[in-house]
N, C-alpha and C positions, 0 to 999 in steps of 0.2 A: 537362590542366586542365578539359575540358570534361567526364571521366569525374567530376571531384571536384566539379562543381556537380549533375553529374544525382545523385550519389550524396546529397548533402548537403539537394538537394531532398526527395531522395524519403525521407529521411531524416526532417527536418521531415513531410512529409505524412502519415508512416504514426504520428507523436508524434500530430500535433494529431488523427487521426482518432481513435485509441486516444482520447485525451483527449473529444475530443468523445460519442463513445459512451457512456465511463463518466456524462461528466456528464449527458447528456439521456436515460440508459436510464428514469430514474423520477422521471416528473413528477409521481402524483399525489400528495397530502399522505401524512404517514408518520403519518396516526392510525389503528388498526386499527377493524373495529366493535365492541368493547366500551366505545372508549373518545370513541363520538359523543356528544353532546350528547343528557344525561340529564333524565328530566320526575322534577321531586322534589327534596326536597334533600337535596345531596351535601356533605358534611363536610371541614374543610379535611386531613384526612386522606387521602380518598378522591382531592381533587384532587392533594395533592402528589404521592402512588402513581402516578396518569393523568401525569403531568410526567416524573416520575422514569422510568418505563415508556418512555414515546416516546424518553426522550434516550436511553436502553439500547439500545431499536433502531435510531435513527438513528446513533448509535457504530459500532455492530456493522454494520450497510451501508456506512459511511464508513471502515470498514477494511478491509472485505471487498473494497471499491472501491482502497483503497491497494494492499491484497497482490496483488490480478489486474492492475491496473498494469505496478504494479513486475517482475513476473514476466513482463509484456508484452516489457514495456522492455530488460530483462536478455537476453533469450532473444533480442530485434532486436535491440541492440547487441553479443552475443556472434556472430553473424552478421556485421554490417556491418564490426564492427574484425576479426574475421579477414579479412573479401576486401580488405579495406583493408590489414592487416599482409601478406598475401600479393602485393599488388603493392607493396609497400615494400620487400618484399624480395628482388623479378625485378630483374630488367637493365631494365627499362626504368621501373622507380617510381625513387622518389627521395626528394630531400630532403623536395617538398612530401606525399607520401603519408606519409612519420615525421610532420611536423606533425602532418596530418589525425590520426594514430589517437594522437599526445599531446592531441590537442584533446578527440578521443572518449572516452580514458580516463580523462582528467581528466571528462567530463560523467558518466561514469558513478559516478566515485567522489561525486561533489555528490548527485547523486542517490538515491546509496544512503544515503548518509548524510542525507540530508533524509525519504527513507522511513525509516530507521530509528528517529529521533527520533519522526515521525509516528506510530508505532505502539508507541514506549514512551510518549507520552503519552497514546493510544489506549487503553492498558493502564493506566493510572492513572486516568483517567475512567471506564471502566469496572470499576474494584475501587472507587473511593469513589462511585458513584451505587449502587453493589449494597451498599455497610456503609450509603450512607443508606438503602435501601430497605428492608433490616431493622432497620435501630431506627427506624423507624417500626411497627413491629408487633415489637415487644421482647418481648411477652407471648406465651408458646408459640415462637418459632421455632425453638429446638433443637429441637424437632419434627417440624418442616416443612419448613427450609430446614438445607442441612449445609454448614457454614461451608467444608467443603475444599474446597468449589466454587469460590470464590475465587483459590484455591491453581492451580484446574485451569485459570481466566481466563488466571494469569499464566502460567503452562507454555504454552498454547496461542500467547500472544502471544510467547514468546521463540521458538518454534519458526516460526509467522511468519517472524519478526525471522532466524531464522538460516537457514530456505531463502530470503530475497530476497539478505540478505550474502553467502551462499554461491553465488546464479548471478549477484550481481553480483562476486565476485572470479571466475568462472571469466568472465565476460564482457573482466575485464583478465588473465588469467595466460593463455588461450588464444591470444589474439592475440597475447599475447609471445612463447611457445611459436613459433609459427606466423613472426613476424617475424625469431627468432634463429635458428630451425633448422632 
């Protein structure tokens, strides 16, 4: 009993530290310097571009912060529910150690599935802030900009999406592994 609260502490502390990290690594504002406050006048063009720009980058950090997360998280709980399925399954674990790692399995599957969501919505915010950023400048863009870059957004974001699913199911199939056999 007293191994399942140190474990479950320590469990919590290395979440919220992880968490805490991501959220306080960047504090200062997300406007680059091109896009400080300009002497002259700027066009409502130029300002929705400066709008549309910063949300592009703050997306692109707020995912980049999901998938290193997630990959935190997957890779600590593919650890913890194994030493956890491994004394569920000695002579001296038990009933309460199966709990514990149905508890843990279940948190892992919530999770992955709440990143996974996160980052197809991720992926849809970022393809309609980039088709509004080109038609606002409609005139030349097949020039400049190549539309299968868009194509390339969403490739990137399913792959994402399928190495966090992928070390979150080896984070429940290992420890099964490990508890049946």
């Amino acid at each position: 009993m007293f191994l399942t609260i140190i474990v479950d502490l320590l469990i919590i502390g290395v979440v919220i530290a992880i968490i805490v990290f991501f959220v306080r690594r960047r504090k200062e504002p997300i406007v680059t310097g091109r896009f400080k406050k300009r002497e002259g006048n700027v066009t409502d063009k130029e300002r929705m571009q400066e709008q549309i720009t910063i949300e592009l980058e703050q997306s692109a950090r707020t995912d980049a912060t999901v998938v290193r997360t997630a990959i935190g998280l997957n890779v600590l709980f593919l650890a913890v529910n194994s030493i956890i399925a491994g004394w569920a399954g000695s002579d001296d674990g038990g009933g309460a150690a199966t709990m514990i790692l149905i508890v843990l399995i279940a948190v892992v599957l919530v999770i992955n599935w709440v990143i996974s969501r996160a980052l197809a919505r991720g992926k849809d915010r970022r393809v309609k802030l980039t088709g509004a950023l080109t038609k606002l400048f409609d005139e030349g863009m097949e020039e400049i900009y190549d539309s299968s870059l868009i194509e390339g957004y969403k490739t990137r974001y399913d792959m994402f999406t399928t190495v966090v699913l992928s070390l979150g199911a080896a984070a429940v199939v290992i420890p099964l592994i490990v508890l049946f056999i």
